[in-house]
TORVEXLO-623461 format. One line per 10 residues: number of its first residue (from 1); their letters; for each residue x, y negated, z of N, C-alpha, C, O. Coordinates in steps of 0.1 Angstrom, whole numbers, plus 2048, in hexadecimal, padded with zeros to 3 digits. Atoms other than C-alpha are relative to their C-alpha. Layout:
NUM = A = X/Y/Z/X/Y/Z/X/Y/Z/X/Y/Z  ...;
***
This chain:
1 = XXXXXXXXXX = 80C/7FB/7F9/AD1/118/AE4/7F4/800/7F6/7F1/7F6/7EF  80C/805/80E/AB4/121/ACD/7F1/7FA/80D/7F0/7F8/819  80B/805/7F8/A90/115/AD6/7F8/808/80A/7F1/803/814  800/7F8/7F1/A8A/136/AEA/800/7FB/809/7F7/7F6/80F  7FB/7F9/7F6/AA0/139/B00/800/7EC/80C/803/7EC/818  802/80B/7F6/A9A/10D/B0B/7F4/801/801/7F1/7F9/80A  80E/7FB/7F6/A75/119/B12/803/804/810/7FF/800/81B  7FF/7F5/7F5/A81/132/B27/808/7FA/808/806/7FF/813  7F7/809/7F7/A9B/11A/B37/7F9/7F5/803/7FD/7EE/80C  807/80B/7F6/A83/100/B3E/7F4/807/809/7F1/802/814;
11 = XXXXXXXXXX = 809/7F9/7FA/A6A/117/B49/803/803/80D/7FC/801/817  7F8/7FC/7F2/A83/123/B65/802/7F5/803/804/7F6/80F  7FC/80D/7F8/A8A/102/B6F/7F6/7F9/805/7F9/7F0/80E  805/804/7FB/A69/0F7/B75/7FB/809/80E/7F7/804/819  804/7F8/7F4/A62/113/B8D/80B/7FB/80F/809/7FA/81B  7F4/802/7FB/A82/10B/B9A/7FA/7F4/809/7F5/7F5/814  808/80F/7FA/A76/0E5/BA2/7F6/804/809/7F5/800/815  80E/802/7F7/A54/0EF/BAF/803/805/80D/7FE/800/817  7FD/7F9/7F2/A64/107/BCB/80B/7F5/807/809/7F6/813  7F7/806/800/A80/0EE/BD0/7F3/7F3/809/7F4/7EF/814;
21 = XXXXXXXXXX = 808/80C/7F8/A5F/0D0/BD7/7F7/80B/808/7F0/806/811  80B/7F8/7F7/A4A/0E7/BE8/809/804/80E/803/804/818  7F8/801/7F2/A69/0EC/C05/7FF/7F8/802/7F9/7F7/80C  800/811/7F8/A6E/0C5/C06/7F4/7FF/805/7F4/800/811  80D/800/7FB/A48/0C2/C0A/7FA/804/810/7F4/7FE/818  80A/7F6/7F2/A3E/0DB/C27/80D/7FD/80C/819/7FA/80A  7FD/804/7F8/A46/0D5/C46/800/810/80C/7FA/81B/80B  801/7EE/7F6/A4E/0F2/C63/7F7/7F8/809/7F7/7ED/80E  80E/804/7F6/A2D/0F2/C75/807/805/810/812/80B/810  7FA/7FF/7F3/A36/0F5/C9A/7EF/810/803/7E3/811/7FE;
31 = XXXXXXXXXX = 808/7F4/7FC/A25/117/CA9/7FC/7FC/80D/802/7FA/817  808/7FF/7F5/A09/113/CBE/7F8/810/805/7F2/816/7FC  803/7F5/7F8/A00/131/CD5/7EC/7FC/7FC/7E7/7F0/7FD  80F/801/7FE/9D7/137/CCE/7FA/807/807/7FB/813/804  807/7F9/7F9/9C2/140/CE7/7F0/807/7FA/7E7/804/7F3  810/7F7/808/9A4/159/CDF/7F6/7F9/803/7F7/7F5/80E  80B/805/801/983/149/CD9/7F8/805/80C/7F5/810/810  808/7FF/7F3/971/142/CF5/7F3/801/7FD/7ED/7F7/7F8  813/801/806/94B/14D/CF0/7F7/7F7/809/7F9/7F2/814  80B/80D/7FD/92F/136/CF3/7FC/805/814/7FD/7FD/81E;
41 = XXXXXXXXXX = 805/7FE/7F4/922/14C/D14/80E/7FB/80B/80B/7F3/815  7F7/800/7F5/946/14D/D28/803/7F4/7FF/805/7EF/80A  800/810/7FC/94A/126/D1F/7F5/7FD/807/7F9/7F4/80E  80E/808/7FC/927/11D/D2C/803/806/80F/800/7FE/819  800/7FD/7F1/92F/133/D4D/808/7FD/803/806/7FD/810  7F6/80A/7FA/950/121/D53/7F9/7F6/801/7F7/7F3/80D  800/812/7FF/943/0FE/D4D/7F4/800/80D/7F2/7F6/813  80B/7FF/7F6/926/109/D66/805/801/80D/800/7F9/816  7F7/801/7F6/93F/114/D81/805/7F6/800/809/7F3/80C  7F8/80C/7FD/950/0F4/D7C/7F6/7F3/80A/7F6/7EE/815;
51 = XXXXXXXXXX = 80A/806/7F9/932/0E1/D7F/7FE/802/80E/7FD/7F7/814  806/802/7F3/928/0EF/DA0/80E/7FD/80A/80C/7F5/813  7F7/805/7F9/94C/0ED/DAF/804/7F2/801/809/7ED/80B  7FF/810/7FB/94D/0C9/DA5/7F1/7F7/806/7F3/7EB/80A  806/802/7F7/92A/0C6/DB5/803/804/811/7FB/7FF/81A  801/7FD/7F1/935/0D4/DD6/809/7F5/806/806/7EF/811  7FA/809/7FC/94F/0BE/DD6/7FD/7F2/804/805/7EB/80B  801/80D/802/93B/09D/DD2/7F2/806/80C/7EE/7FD/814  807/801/7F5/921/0AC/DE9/7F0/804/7FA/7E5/805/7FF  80F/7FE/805/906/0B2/DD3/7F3/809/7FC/7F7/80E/7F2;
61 = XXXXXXXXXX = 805/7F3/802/8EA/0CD/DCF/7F7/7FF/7F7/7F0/7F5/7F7  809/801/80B/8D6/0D4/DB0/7F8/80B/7FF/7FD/817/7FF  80A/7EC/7FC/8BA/0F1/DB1/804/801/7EF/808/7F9/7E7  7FE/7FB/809/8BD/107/D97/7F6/805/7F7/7F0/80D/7FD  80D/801/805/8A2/107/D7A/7F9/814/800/802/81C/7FF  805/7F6/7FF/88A/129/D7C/800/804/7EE/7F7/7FD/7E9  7F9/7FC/80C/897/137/D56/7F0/809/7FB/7EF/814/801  80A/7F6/805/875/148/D47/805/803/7ED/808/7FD/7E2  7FD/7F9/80C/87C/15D/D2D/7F4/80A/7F5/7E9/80D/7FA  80A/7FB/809/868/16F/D0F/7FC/80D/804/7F2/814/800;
71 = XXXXXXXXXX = 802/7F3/7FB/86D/18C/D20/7F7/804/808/7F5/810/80B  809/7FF/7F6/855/186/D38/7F1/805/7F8/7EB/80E/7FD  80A/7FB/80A/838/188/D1A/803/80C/7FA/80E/810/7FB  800/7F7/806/831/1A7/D07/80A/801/7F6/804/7FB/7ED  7F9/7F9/80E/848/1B1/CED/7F9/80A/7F7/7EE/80F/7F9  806/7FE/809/846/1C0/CCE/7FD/814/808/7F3/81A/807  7FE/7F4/7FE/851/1E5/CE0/7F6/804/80A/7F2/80F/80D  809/7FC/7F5/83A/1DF/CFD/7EE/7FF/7F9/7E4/803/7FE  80F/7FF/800/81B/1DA/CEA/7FB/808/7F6/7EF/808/7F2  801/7F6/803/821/1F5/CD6/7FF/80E/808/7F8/818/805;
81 = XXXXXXXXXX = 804/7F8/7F8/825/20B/CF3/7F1/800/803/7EB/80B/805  80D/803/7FA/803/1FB/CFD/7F4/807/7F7/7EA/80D/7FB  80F/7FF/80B/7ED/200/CDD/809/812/7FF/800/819/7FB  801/7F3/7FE/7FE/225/CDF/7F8/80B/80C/7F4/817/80D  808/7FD/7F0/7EE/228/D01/7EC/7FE/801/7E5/802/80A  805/804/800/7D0/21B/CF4/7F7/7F3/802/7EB/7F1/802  807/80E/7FB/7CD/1F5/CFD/807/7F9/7F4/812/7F9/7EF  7FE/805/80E/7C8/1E1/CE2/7F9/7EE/802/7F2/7EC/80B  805/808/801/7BF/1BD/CDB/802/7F2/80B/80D/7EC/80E  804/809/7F7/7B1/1A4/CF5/808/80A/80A/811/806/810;
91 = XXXXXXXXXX = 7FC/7F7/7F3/7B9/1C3/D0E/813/800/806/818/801/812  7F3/803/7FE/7DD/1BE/D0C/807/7F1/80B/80F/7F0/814  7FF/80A/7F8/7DC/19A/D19/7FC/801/810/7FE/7F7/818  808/7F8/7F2/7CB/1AF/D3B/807/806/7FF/7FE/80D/7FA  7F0/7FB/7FF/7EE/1C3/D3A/808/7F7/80A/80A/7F7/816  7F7/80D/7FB/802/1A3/D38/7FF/7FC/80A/808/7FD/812  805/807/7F5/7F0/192/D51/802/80A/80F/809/807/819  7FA/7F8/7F6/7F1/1B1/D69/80D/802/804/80F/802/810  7F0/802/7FB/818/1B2/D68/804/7F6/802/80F/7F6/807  7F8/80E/7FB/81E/18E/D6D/7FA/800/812/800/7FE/81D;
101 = XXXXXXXXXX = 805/7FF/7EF/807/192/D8A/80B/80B/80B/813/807/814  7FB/7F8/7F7/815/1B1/D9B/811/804/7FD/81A/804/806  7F4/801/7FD/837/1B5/D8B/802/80D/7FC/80E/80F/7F8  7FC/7F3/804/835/1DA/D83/803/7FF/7F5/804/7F5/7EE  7FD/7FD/80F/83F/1EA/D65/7F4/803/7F7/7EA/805/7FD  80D/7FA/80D/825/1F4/D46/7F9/811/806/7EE/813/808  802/7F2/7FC/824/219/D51/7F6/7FD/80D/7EA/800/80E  80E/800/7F4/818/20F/D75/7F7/7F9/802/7EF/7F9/80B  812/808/800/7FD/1FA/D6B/7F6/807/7FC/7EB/807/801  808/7FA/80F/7F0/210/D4D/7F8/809/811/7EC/80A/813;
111 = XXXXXXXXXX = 803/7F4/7F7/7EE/22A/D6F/7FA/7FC/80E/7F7/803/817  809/808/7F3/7DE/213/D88/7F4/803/7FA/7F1/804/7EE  80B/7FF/802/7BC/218/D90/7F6/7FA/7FD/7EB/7FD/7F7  806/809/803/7B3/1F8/D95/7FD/7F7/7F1/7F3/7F2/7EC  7FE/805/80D/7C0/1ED/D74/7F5/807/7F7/7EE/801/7EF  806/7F9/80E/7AF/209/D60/7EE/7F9/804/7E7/7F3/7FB  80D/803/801/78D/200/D71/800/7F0/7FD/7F4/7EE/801  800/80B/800/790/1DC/D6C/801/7FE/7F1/7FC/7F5/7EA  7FC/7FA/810/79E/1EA/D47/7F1/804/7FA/7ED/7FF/7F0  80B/7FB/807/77D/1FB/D42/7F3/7FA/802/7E9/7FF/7FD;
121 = XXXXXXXXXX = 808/80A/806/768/1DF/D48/802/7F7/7FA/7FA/7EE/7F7  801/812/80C/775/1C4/D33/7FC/80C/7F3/7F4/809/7EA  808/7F9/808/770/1E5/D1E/7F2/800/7FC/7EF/800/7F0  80E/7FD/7FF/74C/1E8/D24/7F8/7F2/7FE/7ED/7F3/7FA  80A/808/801/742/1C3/D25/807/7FD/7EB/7FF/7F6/7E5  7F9/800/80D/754/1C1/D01/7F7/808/7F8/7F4/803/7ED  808/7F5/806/73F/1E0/CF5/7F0/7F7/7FF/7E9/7F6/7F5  809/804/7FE/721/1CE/D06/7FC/7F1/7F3/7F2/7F0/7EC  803/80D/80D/724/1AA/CED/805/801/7F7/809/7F7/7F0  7FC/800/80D/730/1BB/CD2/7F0/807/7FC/7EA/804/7F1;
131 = XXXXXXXXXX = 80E/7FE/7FF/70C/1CC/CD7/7F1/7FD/7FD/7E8/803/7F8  80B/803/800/6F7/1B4/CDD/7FD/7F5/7F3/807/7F2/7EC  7FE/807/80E/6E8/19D/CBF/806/7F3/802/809/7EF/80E  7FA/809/7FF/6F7/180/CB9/7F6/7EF/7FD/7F5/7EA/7F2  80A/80D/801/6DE/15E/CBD/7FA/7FD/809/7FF/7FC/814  806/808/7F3/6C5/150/CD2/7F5/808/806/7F5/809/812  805/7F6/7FC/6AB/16B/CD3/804/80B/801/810/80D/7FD  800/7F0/802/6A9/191/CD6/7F9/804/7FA/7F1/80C/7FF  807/7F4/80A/69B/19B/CB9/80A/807/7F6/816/809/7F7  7F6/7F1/80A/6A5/1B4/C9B/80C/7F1/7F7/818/7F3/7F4;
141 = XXXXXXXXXX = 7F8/804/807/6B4/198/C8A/807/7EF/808/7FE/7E8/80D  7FE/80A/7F7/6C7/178/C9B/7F8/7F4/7FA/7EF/7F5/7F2  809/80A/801/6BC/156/C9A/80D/7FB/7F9/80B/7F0/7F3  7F5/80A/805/6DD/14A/C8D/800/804/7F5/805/7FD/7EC  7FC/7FE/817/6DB/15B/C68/7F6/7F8/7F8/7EB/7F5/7FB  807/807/80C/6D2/14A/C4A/7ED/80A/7FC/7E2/807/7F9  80A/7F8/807/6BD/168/C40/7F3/7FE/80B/7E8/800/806  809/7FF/7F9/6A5/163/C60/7F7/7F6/7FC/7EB/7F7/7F8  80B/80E/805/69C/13F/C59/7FE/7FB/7F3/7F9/7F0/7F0  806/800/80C/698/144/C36/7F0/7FF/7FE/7EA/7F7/7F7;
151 = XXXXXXXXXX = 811/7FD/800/671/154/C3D/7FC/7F3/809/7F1/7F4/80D  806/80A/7F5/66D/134/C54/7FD/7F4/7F6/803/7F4/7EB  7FF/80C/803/660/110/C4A/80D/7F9/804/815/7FA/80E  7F0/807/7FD/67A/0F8/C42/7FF/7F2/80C/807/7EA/80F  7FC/806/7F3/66E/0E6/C61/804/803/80C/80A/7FC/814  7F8/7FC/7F6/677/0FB/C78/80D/807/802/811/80C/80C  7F3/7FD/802/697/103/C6D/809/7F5/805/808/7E9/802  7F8/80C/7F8/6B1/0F1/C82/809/7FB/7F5/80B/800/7EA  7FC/80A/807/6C4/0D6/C74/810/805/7F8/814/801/7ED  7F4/804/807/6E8/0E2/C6E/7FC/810/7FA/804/814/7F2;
161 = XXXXXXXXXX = 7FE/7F8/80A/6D9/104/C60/7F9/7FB/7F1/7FA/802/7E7  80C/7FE/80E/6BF/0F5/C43/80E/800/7F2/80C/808/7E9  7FA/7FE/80E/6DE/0F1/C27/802/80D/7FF/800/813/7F4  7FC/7F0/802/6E9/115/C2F/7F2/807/7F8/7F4/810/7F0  80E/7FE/7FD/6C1/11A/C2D/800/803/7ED/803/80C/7E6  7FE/807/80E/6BF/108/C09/807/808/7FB/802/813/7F7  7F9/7F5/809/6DA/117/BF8/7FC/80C/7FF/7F9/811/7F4  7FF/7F4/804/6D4/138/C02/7EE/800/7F8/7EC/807/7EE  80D/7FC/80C/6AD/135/BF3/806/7FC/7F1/800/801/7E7  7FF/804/80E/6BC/127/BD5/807/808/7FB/803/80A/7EF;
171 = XXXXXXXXXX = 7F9/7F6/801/6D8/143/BD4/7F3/80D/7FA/7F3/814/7F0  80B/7F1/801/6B6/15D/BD7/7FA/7FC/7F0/7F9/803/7E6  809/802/80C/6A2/149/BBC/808/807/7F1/804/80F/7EA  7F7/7FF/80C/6C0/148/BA2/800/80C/7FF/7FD/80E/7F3  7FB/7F1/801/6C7/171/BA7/7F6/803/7FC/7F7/80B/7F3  80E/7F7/7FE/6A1/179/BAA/7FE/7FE/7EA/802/7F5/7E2  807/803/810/691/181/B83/7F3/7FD/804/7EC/7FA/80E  812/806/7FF/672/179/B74/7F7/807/804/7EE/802/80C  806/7F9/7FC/664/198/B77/7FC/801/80F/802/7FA/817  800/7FE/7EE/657/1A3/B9C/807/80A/801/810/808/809;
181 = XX = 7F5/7FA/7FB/66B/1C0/B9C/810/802/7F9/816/80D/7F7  7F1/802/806/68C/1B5/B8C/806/7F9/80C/812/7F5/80B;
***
């Protein structure tokens, strides 16, 4: 035999061995029948039926919890219908609120009458204090801006505006030139 051909004859002999230990090895698995996966929902509605049949049996009654779901709030499709319709913002929460109350759908609120007028004063008082100034008097300019109580002494400037007060004169000095009209 040259040195070939005992490569090639051990080579076959270990293949030989390995299939030879790999029979002794394995074992005949015994065939078990598998049943199809049972989904999470059809397990939870058996074990729920079980439940109440082994409550009937022991006598027992358990109320059943009231399930609130997301669906009851706006969604993304309904409050796009809405701001297509025109109702935007705060106004939407006076939607929501209308359908929890009465239970209709979006369409028959939008087309209630009551709704729209009830619609077109939170309109109108919204129009009204976006209107009016914003501070303690009614003049041209509020009482709450820095720029008001700038022209005022710094005694009568209230207490938590004087730093806003300050800065901003120091902000004007720094910008202002030497000149008077620079």
């Amino acid at each position: 035999m040259t040195i070939d051909q005992n490569e090639n004859f051990d080579s076959t002999n270990e293949e030989e061995l390995e299939i030879n230990l790999e029979d002794e090895t394995s074992e005949p698995e015994p065939k078990v029948e598998e049943k199809p996966a049972e989904t999470l929902e059809a397990r939870k509605a058996r074990l729920e039926r079980q439940l109440e049949q082994t409550n009937k049996k022991l006598g027992v009654t358990i109320e059943k919890e009231v399930k609130t779901s997301k669906s009851d709030s706006l969604d993304y499709g309904k409050k796009a219908f809405l701001v297509a319709n025109g109702i935007k913002g705060d106004e939407m929460k006076l939607v929501d609120e209308a359908i929890k109350k009465t239970g209709d759908s979006i369409e028959d609120i939008l087309a209630n009458p009551y709704f729209q007028a009830k619609l077109e004063e939170t309109r109108n008082l919204a129009k009204t204090a976006d209107a009016s100034p914003k501070g303690n008097r009614s003049s041209t300019m509020p009482t709450d801006s820095v720029e008001y109580w700038m022209g005022k002494p710094m005694e009568e400037v209230p207490q938590e505006m004087r730093i806003k007060v300050v800065n901003a004169k120091l902000e004007k000095e720094k910008n202002s030139g030497v000149f008077y009209n620079s």
